[in-house]
N, C-alpha and C positions, 0 to 999 in steps of 0.2 A: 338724826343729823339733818336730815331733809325736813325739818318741819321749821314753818315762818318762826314758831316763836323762838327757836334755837338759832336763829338767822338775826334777829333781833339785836343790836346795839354792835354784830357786828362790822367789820371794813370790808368791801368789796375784794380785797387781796387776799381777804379769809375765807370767803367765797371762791375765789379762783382756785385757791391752792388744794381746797377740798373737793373741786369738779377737776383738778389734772390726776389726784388720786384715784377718785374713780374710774376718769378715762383709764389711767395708766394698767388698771386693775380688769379694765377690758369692758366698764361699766359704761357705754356712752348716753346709753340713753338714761341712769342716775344721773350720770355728769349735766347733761342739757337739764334735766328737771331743776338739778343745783343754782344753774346757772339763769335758769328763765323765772324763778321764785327770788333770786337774786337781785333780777332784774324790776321783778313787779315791786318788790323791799324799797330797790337804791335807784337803779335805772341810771350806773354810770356808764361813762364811754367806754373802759375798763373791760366790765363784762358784759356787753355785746361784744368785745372785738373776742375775745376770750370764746365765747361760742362759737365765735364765726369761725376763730378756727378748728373746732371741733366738725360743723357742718363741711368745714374745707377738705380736712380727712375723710370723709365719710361721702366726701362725693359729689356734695349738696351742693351744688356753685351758687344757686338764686337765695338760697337762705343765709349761705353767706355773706353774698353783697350787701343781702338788704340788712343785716348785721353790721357790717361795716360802714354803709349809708347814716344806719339809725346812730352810728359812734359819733360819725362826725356830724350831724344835727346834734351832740349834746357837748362837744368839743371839735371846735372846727381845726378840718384837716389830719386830726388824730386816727382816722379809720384809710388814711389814703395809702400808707403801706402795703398794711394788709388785702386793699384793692388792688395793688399792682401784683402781688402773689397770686391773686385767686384769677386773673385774667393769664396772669404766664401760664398757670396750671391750665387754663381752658384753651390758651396754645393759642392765645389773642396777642400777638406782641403789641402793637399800635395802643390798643386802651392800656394793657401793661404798663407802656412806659407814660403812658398822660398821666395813671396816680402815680410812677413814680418822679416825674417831674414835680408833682402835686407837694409829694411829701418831701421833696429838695429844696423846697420853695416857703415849708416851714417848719415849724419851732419842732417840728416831732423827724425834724432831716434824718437819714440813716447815713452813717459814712462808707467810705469806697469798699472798706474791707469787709463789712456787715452784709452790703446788697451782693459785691462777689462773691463771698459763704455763701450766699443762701440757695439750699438745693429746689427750693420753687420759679428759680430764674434758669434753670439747665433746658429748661423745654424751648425758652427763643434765644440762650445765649448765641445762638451762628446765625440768629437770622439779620438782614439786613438792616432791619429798624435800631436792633440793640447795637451794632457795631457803629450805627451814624449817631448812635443817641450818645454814646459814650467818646465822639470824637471832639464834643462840647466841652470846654473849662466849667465844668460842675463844681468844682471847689476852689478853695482859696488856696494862696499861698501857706499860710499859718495852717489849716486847715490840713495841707499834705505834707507839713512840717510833721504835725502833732503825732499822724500814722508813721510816719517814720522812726520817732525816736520812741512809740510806742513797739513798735516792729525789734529795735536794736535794743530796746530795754529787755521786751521778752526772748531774746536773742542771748541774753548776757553781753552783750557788745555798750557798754555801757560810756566807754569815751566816747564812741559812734555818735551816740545819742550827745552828746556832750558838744560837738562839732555840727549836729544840727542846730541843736540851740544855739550855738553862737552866731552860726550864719542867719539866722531867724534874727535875731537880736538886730540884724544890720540891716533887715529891710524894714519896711513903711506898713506893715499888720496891725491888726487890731491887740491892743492892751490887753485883752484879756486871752488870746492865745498864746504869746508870750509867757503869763503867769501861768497860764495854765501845762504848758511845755515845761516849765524852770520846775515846776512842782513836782512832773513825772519824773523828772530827772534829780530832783531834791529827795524823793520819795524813796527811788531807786537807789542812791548814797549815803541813807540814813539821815537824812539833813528833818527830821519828822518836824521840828519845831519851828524852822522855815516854811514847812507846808503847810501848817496851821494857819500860822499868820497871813501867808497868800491869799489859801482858797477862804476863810473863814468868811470873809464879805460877800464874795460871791455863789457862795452858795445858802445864802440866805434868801435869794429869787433870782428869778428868769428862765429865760428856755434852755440853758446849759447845767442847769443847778443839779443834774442829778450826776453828769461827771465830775464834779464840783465835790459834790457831798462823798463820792466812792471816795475818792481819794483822802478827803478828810477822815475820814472813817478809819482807814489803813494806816493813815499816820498817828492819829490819836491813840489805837490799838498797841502801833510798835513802839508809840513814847510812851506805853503804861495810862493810859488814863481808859481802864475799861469802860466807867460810866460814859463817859464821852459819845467812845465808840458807841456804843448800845444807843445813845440816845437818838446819836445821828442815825443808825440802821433804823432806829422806830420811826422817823421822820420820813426816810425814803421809801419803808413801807404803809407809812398813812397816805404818802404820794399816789400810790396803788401802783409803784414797783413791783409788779408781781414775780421776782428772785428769788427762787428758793433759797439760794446760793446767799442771800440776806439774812435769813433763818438762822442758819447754821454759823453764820459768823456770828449773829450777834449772842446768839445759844454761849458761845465759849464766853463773848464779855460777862453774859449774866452769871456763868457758873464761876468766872473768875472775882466778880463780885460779891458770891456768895447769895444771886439769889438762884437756887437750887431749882424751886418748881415751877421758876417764869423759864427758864432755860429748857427743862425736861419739856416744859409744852413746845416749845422752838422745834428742839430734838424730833419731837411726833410728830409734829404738824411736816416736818420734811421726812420723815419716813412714811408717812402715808404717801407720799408721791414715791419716793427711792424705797422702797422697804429693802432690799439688798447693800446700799448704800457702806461701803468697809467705815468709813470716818464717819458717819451719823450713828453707827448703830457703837463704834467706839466710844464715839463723845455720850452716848448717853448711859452706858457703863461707867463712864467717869464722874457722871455730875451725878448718878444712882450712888454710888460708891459715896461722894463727895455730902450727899446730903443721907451718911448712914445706912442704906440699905445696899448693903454688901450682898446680897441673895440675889436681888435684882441686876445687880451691878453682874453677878458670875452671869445671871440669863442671856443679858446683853453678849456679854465677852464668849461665851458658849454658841450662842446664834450665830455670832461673826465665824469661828472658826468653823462651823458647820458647812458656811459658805463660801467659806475662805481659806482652804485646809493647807494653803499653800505659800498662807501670808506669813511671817515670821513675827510681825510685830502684832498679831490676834494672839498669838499666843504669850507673846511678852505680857500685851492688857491683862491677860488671865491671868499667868503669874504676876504680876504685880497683887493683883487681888487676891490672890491666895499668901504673899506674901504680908500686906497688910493684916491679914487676919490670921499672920502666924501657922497658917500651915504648908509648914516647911515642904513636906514630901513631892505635896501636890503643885507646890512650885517648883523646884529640882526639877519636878520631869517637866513642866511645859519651857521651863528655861533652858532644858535641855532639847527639847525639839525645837525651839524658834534659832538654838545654834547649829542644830543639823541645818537649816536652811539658811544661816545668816552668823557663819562661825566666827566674822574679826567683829561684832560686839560686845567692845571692854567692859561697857558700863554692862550686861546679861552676864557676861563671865565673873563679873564683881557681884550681883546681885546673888548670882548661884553660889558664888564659893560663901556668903553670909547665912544664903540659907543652909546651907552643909554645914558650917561652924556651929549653927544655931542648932542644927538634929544633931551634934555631937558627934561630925564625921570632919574632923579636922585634918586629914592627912589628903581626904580628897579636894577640901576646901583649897588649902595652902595652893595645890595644882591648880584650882580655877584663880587666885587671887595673884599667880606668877603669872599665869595667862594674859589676866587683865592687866599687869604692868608689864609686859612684853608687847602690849598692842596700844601703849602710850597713857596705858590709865595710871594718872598719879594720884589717887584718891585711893587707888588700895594701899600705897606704902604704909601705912596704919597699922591695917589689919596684918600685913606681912611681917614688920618687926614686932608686934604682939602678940603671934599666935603660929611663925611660920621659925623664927629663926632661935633656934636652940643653944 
């Protein structure tokens, strides 16, 4: 994995994502070898900053900077973030806030709610410099619209957001905050084909294109057009988006496409960062399953309950695959334990009473198929006058 030629034709993000598995794995000094062969490869801004934060954990403050220096010599102002972190951490407020001025000032800006998450700013949030730096109009109007109805969307509050956007509507912002608000808020009401149309132009370029492009991505997904999605997730990760969290969505468009082993690679390439991960290690029981190999598919579904002995739906995964492959018993019992932990699931109490009908235990069946239409499943009425009422 560490040799150039296996480095060779590939994207800087493919690089990053296999030195975060190493670090994660406890491997830092594999992870910098990844990353500084990486760098003699590609030598983008990408992975120097990606190192630098590796050296930021480990301590290293000068090999950091000059990491973040060397980013923005190959993209200017791309490394001034990550400058204002590695100064908080050195307990420097003043240079602190000059890169974060820096990176306010361009195309790589972070917003209010990104710099106040971040646990590398707790070392001068009381001191005197951060409290005047932040008594500045740092954002726009549109700008602290967008966190708002961002804030009330993930809230469920979703008129809320609805009543931002309108008052936004009535002042003098830029056009593209506007769209870009109506979209969140189109997105959040299923309005997907409205959002297409919106963001579609705009995220074709500029320095907003990558919120641009999430959102397309999610709408395209929920209106069924998998390809779409997939194509825009590939787009964002040739940007050198390094998301794993990209990985794994576009893993489901591929498997719902039907291509099986572009997905499986998605699936691993974000397991080697989360190897515990409950939904990677699912999804890739699903797309194992999906592309035949049902052996693999149980490993998957077997790993997860190992680590998961408490989740209800690892064991539904399993049974389902024991189901698919007709054996009945070995389904019963895991349908039967994900309902010890998860007892008003109609659709598991319908899937049980089929596998019971199908082992030829019809009297206990009938009991799980009244079950599931006492808990609103009308999909068992079927099976109940066919097989229940005498």
């Amino acid at each position: 994995m560490l040799s150039l030629a296996n480095l060779t034709g590939q994207q800087p993000v493919d690089y990053i994502f296999k030195a975060r598995g190493l670090a994660a794995s406890g491997k830092t000094n594999l992870a910098l070898d990844q990353l500084t062969k990486a760098i003699d490869e590609k030598g983008e801004s990408s992975v120097y900053l990606e190192r630098a934060e590796i050296y930021l954990l480990e301590g290293n403050y000068s090999a950091a900077i000059s990491d973040c220096n060397e980013a923005n010599a190959k993209r200017l102002n791309s490394g001034e973030y990550s400058l204002a972190r590695i100064y908080s951490a050195k307990g420097d407020p003043a240079t602190a806030l000059y890169h974060l001025e820096m990176n306010l000032k361009s195309e790589f800006r972070k917003s209010e709610k990104v710099i106040m998450s971040e646990t590398s700013f707790r070392k001068i949030e009381n001191s005197q410099e951060w409290r005047k730096f932040w008594r500045n109009e740092l954002y726009s109007v549109g700008e602290k619209a967008i966190s708002e109805i961002e804030f009330y969307i993930s809230s469920g509050k979703i008129n809320r957001s609805k009543e931002v956007l309108s008052e936004l509507k009535k002042n003098s912002v830029a056009s593209e905050d506007i769209l870009y608000s109506e979209s969140l808020v189109n997105l959040a009401t299923g309005k997907n084909s409205e959002v297409i149309k919106a963001v579609s132009g705009l995220a074709s370029s500029g320095p907003g294109r990558e919120k641009y492009l999430r959102v397309l991505a999610r709408a395209q997904d929920n209106s069924g057009n998998a390809a779409g999605a997939s194509a825009t997730y590939t787009e964002m990760l040739k940007m050198g988006i390094a998301d794993p969290e990209l990985l794994i969505r576009r893993a489901e468009c591929l498997r719902k496409t039907g291509e099986t082993d572009k997905a499986m690679a998605d699936v691993e390439k974000y397991l080697g960062i989360y190897p515990e991960d409950k939904n990677a290690i699912s999804m890739a029981g699903k797309v194992a399953a999906q592309s035949g190999d049902n052996i693999k598919a149980m490993e998957y579904y077997s790993e997860n309950l190992r680590l998961h002995p408490n989740d209800p739906q690892c064991y539904i995964d399993r049974a389902n695959s024991y189901f698919v492959s007709k054996s009945w018993e070995w389904a019963i019992k895991d349908y039967s334990m994900s309902l010890d932990l998860q007892p008003v699931n109609s659709d598991v109490w319908l899937n049980k009473g089929i596998a019971l009908l199908r082992s030829g235990r019809v009297e206990d069946a009938c009991h799980d198929f009244k079950k599931a239409f006492s808990l609103g499943n009308k999909k068992v009425s079927e099976y109940i006058s066919n097989n229940c009422i005498k």
